[in-house]
Biopython code that builds the backbone (N, CA, C, O; Angstrom):
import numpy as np
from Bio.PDB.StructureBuilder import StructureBuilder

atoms = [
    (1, "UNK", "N", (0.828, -1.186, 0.000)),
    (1, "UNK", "CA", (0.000, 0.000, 0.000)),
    (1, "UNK", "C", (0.881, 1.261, 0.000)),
    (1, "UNK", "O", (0.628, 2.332, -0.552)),
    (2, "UNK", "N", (2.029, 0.911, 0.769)),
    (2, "UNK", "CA", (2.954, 2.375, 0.887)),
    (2, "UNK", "C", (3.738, 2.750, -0.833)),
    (2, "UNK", "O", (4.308, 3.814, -1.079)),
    (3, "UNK", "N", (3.620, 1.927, -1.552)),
    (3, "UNK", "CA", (4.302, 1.897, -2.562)),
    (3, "UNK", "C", (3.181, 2.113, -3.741)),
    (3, "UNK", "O", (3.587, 2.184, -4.901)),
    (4, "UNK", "N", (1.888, 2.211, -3.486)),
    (4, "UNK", "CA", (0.594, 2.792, -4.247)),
    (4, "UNK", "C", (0.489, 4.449, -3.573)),
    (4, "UNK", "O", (0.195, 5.327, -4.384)),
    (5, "UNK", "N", (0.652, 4.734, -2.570)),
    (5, "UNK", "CA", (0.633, 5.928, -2.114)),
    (5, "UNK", "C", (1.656, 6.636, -2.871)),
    (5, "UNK", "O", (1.469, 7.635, -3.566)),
    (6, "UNK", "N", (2.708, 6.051, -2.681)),
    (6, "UNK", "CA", (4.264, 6.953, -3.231)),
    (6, "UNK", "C", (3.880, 6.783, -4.709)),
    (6, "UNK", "O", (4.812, 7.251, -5.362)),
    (7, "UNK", "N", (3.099, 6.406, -5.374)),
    (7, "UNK", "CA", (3.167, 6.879, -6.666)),
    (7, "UNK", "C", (2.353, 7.255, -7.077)),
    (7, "UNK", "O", (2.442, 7.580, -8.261)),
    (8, "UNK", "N", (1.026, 7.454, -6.355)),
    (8, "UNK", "CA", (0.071, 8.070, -6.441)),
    (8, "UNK", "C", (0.265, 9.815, -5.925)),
    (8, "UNK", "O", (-0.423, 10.769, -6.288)),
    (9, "UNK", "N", (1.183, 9.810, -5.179)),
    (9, "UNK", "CA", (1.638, 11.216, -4.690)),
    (9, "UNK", "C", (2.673, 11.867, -6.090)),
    (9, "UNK", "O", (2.459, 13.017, -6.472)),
    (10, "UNK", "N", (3.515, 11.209, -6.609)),
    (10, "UNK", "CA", (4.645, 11.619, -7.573)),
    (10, "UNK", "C", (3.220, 12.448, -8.727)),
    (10, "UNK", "O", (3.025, 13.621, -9.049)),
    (11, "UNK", "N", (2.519, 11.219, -9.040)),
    (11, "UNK", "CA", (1.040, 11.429, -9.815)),
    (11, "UNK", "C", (0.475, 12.514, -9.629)),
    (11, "UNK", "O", (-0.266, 13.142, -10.386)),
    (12, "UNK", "N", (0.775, 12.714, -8.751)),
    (12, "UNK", "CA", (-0.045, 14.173, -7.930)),
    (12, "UNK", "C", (1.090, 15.289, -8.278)),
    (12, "UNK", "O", (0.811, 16.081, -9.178)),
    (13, "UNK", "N", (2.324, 15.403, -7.640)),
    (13, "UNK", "CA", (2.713, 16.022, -8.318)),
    (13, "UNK", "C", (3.203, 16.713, -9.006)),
    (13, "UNK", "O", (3.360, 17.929, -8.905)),
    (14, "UNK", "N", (3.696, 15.569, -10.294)),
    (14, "UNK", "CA", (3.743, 16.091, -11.642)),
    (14, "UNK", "C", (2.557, 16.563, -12.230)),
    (14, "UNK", "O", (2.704, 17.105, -13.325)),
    (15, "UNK", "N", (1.289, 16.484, -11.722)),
    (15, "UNK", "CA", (-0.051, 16.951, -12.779)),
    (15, "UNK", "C", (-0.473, 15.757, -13.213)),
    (15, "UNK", "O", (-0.891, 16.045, -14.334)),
    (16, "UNK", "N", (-0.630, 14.692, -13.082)),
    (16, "UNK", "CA", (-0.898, 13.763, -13.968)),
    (16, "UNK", "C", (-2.224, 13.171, -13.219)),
    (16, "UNK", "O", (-3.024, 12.475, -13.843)),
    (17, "UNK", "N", (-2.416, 13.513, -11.745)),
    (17, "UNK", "CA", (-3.668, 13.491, -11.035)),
    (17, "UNK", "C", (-4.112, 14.805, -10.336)),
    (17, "UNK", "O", (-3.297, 15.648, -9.959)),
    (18, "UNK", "N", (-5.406, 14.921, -10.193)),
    (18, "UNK", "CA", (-6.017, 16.185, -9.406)),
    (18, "UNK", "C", (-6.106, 15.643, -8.084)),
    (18, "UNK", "O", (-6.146, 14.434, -7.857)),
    (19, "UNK", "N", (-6.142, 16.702, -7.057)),
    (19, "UNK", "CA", (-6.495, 16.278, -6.086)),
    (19, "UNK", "C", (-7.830, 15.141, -5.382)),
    (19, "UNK", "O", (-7.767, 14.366, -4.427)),
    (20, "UNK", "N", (-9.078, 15.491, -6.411)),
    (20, "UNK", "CA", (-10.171, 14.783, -6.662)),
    (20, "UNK", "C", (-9.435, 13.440, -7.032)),
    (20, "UNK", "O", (-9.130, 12.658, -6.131)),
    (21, "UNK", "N", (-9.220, 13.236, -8.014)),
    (21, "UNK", "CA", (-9.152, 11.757, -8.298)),
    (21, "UNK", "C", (-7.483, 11.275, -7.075)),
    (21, "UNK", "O", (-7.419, 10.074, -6.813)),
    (22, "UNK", "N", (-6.726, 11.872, -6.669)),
    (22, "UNK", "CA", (-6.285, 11.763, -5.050)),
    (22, "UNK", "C", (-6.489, 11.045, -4.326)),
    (22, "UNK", "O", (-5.984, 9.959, -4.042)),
    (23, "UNK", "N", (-7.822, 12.006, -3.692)),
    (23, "UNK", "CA", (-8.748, 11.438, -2.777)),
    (23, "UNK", "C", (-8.986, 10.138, -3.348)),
    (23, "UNK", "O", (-8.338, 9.147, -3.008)),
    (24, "UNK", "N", (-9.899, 10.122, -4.205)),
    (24, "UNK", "CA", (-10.790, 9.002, -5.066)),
    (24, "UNK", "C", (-9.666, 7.361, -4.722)),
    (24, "UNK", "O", (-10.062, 6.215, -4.505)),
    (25, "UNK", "N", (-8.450, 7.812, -4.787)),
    (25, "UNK", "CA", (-7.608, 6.911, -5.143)),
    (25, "UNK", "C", (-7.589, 6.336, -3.904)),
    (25, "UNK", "O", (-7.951, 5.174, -3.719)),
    (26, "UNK", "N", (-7.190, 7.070, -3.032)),
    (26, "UNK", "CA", (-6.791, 6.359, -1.916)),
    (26, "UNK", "C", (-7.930, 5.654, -1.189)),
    (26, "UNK", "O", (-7.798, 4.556, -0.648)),
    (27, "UNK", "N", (-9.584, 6.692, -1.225)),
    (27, "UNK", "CA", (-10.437, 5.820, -0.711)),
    (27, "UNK", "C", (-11.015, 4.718, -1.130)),
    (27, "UNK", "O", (-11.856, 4.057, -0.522)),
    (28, "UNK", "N", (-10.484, 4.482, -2.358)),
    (28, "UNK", "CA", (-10.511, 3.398, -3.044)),
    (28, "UNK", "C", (-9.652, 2.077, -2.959)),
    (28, "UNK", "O", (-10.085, 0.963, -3.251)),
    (29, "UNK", "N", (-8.043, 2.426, -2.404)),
    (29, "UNK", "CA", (-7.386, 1.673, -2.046)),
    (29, "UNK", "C", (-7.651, 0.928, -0.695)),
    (29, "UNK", "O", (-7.205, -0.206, -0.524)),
    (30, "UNK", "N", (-8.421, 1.613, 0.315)),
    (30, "UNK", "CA", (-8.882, 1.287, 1.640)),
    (30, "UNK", "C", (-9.752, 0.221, 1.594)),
    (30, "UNK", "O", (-9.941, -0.676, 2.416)),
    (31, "UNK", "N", (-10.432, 0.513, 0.148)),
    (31, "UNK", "CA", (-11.264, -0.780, -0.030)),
    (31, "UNK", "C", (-11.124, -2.132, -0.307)),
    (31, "UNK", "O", (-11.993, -3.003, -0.312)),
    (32, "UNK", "N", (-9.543, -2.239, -0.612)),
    (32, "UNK", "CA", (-9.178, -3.803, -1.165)),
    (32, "UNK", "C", (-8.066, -3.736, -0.756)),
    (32, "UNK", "O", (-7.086, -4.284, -1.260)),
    (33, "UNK", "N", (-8.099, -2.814, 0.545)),
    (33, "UNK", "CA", (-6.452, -3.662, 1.716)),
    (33, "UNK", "C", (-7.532, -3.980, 3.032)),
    (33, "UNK", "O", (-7.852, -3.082, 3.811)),
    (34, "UNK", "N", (-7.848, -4.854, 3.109)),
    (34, "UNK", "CA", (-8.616, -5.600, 4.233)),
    (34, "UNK", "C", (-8.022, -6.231, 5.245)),
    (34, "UNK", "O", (-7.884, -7.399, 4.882)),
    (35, "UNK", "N", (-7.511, -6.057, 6.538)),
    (35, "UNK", "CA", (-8.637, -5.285, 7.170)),
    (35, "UNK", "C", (-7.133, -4.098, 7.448)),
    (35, "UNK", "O", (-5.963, -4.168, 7.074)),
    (36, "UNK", "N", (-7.916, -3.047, 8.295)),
    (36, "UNK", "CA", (-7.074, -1.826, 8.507)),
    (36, "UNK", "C", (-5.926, -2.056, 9.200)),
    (36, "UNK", "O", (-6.065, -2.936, 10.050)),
    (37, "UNK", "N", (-5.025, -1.657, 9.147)),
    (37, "UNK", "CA", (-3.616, -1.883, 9.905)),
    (37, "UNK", "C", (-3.880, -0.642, 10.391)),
    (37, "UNK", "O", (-4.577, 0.136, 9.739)),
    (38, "UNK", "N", (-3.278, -0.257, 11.774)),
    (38, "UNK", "CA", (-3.323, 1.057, 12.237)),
    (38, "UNK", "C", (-1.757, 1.319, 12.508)),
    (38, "UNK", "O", (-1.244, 2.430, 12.646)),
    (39, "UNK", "N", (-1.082, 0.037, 12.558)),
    (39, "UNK", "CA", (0.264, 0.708, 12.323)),
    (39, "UNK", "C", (0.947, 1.336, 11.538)),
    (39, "UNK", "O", (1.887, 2.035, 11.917)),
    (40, "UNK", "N", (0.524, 1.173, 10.010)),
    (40, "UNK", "CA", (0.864, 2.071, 9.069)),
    (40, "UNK", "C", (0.332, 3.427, 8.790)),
    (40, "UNK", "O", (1.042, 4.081, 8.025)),
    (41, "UNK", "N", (-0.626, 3.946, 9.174)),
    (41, "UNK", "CA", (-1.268, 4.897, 9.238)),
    (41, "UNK", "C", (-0.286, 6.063, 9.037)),
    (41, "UNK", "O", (-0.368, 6.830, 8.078)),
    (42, "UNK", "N", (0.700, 6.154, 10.051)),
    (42, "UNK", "CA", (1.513, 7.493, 10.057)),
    (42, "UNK", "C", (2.053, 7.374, 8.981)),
    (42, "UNK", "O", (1.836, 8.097, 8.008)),
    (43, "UNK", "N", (3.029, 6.198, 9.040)),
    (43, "UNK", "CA", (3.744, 6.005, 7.305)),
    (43, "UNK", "C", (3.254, 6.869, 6.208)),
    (43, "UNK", "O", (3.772, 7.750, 5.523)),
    (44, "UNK", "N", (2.162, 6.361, 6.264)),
    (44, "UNK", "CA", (0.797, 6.818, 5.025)),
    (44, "UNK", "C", (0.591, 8.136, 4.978)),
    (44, "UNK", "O", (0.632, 8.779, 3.929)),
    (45, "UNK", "N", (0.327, 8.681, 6.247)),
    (45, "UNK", "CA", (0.051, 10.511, 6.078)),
    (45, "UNK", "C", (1.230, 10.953, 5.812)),
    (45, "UNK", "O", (0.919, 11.958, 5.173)),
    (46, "UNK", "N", (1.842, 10.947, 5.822)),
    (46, "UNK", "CA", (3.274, 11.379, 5.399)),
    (46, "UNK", "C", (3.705, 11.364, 3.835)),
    (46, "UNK", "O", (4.544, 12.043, 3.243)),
    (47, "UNK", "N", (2.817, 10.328, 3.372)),
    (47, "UNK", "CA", (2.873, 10.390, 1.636)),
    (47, "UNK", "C", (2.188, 11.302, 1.084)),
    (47, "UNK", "O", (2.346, 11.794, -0.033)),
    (48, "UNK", "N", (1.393, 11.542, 1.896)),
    (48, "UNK", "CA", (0.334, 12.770, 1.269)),
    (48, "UNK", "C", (1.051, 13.936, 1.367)),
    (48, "UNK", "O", (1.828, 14.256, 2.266)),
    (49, "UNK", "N", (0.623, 14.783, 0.014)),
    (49, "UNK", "CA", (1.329, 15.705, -0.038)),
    (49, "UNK", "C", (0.835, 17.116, 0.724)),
    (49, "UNK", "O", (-0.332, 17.494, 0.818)),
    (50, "UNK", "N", (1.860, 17.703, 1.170)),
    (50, "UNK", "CA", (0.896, 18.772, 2.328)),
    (50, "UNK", "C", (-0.156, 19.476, 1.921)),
    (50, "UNK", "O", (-1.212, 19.681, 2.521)),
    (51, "UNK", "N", (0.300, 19.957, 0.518)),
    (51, "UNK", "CA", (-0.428, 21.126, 0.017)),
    (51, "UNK", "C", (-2.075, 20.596, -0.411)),
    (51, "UNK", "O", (-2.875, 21.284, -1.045)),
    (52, "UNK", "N", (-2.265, 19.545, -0.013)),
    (52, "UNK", "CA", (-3.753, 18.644, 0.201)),
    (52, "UNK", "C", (-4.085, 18.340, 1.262)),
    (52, "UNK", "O", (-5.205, 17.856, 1.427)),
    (53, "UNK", "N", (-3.277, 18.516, 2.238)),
    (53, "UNK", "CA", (-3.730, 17.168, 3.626)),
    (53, "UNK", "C", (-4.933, 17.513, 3.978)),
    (53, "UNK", "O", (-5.806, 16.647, 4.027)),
    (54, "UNK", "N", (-5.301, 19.234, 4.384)),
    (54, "UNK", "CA", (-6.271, 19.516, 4.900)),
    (54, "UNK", "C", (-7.711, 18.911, 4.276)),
    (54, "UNK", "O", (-8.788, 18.677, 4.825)),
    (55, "UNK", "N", (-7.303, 18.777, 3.032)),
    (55, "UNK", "CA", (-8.481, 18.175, 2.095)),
    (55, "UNK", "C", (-8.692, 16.848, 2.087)),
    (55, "UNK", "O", (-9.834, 16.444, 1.868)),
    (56, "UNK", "N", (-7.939, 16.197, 2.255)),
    (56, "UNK", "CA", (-7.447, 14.812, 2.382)),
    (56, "UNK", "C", (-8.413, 14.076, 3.658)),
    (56, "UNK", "O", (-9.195, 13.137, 3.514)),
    (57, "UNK", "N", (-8.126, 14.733, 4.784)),
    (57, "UNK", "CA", (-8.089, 14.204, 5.848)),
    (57, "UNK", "C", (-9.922, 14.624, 6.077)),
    (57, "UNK", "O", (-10.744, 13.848, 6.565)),
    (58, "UNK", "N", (-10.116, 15.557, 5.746)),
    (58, "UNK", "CA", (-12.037, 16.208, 5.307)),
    (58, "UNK", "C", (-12.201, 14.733, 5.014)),
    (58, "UNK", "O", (-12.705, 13.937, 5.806)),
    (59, "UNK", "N", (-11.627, 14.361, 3.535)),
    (59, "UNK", "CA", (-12.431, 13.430, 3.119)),
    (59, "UNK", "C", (-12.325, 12.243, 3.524)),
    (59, "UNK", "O", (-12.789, 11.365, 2.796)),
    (60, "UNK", "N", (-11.719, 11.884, 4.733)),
    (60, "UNK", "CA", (-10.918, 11.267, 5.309)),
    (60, "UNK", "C", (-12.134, 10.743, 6.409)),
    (60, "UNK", "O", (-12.730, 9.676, 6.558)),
    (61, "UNK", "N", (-12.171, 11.968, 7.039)),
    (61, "UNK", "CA", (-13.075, 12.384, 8.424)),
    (61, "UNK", "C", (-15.043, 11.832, 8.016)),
    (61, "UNK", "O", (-15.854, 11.376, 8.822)),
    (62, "UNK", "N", (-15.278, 12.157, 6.306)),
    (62, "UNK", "CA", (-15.863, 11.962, 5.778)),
    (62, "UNK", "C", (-16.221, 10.267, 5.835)),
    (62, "UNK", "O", (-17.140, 9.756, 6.475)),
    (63, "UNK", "N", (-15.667, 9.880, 5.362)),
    (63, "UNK", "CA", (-15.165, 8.438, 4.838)),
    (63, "UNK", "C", (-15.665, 7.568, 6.180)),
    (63, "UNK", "O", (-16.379, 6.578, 6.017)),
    (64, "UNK", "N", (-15.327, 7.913, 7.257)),
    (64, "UNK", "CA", (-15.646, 7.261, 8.844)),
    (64, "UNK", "C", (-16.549, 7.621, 9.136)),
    (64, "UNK", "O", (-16.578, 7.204, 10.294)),
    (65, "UNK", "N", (-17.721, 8.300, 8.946)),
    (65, "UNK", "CA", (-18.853, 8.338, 9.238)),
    (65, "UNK", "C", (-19.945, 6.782, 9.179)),
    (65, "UNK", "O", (-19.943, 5.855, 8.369)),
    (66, "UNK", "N", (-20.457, 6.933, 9.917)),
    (66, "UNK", "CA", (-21.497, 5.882, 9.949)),
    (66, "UNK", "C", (-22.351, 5.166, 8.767)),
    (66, "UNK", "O", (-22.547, 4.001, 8.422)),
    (67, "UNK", "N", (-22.739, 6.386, 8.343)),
    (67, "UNK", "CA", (-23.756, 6.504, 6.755)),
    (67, "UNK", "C", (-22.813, 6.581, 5.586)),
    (67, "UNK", "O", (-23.195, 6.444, 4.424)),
    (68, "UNK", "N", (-21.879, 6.748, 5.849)),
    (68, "UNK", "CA", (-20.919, 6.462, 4.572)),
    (68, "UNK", "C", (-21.133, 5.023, 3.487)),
    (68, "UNK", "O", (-21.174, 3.810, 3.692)),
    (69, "UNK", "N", (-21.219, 5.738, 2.489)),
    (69, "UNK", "CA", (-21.484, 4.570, 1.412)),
    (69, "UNK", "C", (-20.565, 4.792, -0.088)),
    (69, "UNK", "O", (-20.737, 5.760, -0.830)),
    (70, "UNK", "N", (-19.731, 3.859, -0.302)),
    (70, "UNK", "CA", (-18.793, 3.946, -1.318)),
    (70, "UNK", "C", (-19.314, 3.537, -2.391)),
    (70, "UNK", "O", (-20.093, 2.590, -2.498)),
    (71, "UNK", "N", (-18.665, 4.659, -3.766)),
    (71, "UNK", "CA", (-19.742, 4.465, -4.888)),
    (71, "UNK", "C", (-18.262, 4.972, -5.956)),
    (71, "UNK", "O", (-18.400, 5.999, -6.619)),
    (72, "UNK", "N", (-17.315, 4.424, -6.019)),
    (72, "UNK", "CA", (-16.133, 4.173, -7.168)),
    (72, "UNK", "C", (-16.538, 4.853, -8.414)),
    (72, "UNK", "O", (-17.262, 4.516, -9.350)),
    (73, "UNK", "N", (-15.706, 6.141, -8.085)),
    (73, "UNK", "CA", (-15.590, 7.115, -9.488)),
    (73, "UNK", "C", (-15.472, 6.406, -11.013)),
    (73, "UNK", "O", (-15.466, 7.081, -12.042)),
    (74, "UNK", "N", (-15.385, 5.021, -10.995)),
    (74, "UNK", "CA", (-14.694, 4.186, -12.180)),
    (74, "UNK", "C", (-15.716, 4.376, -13.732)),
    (74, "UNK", "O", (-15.728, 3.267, -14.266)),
    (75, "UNK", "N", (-16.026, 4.760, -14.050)),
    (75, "UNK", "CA", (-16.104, 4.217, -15.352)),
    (75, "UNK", "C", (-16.646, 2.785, -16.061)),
    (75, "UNK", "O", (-15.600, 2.300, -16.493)),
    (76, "UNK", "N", (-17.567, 2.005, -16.350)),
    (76, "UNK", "CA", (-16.902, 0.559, -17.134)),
    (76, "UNK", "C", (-17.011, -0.562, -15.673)),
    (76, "UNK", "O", (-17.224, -1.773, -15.729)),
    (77, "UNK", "N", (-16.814, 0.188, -14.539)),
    (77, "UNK", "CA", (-16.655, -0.729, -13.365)),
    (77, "UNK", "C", (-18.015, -1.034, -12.568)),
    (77, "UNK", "O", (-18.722, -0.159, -12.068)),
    (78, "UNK", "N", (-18.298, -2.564, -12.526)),
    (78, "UNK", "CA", (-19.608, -2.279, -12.009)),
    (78, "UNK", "C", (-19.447, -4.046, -10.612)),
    (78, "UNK", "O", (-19.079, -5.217, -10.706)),
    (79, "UNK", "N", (-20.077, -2.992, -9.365)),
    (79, "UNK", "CA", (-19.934, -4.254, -8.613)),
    (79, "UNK", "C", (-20.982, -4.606, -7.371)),
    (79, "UNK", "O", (-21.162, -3.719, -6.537)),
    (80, "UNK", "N", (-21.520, -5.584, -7.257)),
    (80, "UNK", "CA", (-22.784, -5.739, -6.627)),
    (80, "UNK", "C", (-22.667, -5.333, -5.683)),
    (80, "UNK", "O", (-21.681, -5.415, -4.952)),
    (81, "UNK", "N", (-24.103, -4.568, -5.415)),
    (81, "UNK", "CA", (-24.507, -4.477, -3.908)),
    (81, "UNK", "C", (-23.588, -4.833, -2.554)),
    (81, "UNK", "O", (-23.189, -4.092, -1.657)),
    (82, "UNK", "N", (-23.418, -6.250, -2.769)),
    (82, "UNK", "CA", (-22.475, -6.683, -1.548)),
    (82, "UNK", "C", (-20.803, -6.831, -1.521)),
    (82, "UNK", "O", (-20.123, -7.126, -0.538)),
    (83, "UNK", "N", (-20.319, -6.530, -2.931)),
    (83, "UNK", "CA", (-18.796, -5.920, -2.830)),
    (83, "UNK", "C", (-19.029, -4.113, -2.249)),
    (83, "UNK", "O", (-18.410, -3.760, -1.245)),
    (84, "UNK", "N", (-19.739, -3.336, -2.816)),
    (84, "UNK", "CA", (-19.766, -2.177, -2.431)),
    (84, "UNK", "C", (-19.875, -2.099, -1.080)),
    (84, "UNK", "O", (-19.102, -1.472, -0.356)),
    (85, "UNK", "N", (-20.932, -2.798, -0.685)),
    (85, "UNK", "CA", (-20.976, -2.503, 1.253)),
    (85, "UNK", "C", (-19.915, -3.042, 1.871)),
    (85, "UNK", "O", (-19.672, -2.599, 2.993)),
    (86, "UNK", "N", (-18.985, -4.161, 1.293)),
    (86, "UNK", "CA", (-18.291, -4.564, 1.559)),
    (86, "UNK", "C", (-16.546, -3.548, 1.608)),
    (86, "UNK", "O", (-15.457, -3.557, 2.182)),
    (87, "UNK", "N", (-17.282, -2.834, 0.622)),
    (87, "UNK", "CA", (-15.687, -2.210, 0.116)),
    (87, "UNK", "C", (-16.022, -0.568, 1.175)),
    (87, "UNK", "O", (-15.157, 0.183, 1.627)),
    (88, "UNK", "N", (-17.121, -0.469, 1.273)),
    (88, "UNK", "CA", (-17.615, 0.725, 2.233)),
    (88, "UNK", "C", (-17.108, 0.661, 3.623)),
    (88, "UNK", "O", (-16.579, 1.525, 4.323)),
    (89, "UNK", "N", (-17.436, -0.723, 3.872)),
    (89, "UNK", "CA", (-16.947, -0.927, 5.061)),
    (89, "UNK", "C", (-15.636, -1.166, 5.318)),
    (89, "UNK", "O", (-15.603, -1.377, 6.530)),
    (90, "UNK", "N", (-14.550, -1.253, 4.887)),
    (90, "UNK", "CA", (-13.407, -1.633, 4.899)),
    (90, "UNK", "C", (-12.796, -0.170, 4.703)),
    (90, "UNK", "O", (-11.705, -0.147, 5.274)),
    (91, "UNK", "N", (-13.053, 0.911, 4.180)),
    (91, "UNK", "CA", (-12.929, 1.909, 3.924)),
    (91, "UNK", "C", (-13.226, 2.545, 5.035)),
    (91, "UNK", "O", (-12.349, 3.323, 5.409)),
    (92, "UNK", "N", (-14.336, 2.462, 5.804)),
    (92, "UNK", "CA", (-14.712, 2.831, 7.267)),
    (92, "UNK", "C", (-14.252, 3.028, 7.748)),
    (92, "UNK", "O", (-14.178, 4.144, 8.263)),
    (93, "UNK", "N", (-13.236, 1.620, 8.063)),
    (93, "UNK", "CA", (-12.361, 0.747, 9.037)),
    (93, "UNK", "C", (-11.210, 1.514, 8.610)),
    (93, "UNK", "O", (-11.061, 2.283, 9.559)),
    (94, "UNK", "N", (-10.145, 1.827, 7.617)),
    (94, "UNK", "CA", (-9.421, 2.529, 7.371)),
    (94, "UNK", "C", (-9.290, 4.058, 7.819)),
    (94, "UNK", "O", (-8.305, 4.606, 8.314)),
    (95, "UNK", "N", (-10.671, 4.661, 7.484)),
    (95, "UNK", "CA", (-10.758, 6.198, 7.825)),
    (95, "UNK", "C", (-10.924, 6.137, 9.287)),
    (95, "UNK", "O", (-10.702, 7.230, 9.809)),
    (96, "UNK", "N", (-11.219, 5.273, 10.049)),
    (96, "UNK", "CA", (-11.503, 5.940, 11.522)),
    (96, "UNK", "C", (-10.284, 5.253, 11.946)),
    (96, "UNK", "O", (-10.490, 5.310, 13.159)),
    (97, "UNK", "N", (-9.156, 4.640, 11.836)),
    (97, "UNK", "CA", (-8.010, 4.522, 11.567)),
    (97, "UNK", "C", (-7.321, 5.835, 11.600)),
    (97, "UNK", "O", (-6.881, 6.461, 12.564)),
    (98, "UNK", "N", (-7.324, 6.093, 10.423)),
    (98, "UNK", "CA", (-6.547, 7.472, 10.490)),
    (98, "UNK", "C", (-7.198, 8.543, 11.117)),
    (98, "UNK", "O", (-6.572, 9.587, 11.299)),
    (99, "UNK", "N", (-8.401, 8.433, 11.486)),
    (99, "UNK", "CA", (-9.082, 9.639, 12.873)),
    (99, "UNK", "C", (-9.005, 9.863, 13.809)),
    (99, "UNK", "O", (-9.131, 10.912, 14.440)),
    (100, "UNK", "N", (-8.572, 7.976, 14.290)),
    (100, "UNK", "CA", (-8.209, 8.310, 15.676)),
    (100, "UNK", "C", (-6.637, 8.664, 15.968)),
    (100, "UNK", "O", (-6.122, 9.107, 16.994)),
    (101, "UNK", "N", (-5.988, 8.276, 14.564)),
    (101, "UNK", "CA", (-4.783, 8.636, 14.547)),
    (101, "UNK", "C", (-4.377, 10.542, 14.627)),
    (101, "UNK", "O", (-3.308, 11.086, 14.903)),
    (102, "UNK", "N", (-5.528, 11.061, 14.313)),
    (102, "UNK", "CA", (-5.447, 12.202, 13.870)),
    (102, "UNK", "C", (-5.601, 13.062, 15.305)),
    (102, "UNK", "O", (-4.977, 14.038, 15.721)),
    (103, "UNK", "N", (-6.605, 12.347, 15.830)),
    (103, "UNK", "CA", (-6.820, 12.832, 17.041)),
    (103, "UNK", "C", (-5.870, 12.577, 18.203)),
    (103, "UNK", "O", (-5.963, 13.360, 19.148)),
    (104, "UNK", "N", (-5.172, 11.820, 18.258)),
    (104, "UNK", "CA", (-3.998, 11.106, 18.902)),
    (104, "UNK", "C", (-2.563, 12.326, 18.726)),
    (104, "UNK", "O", (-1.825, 12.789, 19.595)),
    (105, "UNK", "N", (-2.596, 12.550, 17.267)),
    (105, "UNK", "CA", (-1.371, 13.362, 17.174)),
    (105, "UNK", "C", (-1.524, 14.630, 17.425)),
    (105, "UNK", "O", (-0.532, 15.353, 17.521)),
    (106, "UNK", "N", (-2.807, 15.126, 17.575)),
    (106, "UNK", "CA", (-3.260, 16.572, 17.796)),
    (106, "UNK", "C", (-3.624, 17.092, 19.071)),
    (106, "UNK", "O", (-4.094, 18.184, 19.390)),
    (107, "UNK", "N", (-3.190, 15.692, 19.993)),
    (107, "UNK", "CA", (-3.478, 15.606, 21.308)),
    (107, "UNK", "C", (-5.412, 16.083, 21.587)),
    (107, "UNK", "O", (-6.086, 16.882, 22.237)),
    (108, "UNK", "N", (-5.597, 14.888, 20.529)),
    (108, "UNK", "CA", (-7.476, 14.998, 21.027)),
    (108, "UNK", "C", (-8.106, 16.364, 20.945)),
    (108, "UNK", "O", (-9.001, 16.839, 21.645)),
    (109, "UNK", "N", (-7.371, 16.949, 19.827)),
    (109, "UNK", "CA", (-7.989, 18.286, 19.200)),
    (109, "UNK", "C", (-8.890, 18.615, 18.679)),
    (109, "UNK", "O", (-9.372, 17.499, 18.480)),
    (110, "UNK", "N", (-9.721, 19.420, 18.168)),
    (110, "UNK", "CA", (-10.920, 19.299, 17.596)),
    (110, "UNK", "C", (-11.370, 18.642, 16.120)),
    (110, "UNK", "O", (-10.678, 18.930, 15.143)),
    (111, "UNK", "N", (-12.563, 17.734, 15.953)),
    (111, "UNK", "CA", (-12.502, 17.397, 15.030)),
    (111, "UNK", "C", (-12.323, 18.440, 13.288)),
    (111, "UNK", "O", (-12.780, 19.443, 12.741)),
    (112, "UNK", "N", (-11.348, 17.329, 13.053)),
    (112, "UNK", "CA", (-11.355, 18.261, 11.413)),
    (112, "UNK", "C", (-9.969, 18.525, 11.215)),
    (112, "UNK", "O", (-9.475, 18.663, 10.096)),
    (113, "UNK", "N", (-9.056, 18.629, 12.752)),
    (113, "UNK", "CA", (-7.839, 19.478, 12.653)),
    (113, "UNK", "C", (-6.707, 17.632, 12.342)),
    (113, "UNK", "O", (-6.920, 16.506, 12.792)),
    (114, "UNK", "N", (-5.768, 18.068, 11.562)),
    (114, "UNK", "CA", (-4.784, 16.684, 11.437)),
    (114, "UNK", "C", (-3.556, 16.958, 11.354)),
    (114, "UNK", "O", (-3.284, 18.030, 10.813)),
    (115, "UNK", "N", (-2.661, 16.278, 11.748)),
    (115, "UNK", "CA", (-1.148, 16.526, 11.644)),
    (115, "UNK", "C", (-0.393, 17.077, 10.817)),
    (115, "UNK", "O", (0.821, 17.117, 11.021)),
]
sb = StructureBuilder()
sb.init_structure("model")
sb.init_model(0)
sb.init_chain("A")
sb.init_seg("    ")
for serial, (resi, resn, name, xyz) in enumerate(atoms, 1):
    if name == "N":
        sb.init_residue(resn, " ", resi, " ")
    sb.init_atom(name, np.array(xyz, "f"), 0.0, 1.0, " ", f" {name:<3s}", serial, name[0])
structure = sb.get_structure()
């Protein structure tokens, strides 16, 4: 995963990704690394490039919500009902991962704020 980040960041940027498809990427990657490691987490924010984090971590903060439901920017890509809830949830599990990580490094700061 650390080696999809690091080139998804280079991607970023040279221009060759927007911040949108960024995001898109990574909450997409959360979905088919099962289940969450929370030890890598820091590793991971650290790939992100600063001049996004604040945006990042929104969609981040987003992503761990309860009602969250994943719906893959893809194109051509189509996957039942129960991979999606499946891939929603694993994505969940990832973002409140990095929330509580967020909150941890900010010494339990207010939500929204991240390292």
């Amino acid at each position: 995963m650390q080696d999809e980040f690091k080139k998804l960041r280079v991607f970023y940027e040279r221009g060759v990704i927007t911040k949108k498809e960024f995001k898109a990427q990574i909450l997409g990657m959360f979905g088919y690394y099962d289940p969450a490691d929370a030890s890598v987490v820091r590793d991971l924010w650290e790939l992100v490039p600063q001049s996004i984090r604040s945006e990042v971590a929104l969609a981040i903060y987003e992503a761990a919500a309860p009602e969250f439901s994943w719906h893959p920017p893809v194109l051509g890509r189509s996957s039942s009902p129960d991979e999606l809830r499946a891939e929603s949830e694993s994505i969940r599990a990832w973002a409140n991962a990095f929330v509580r990580w967020f909150e941890e490094a900010s010494g339990g700061g207010e939500p929204g704020q991240s390292p």
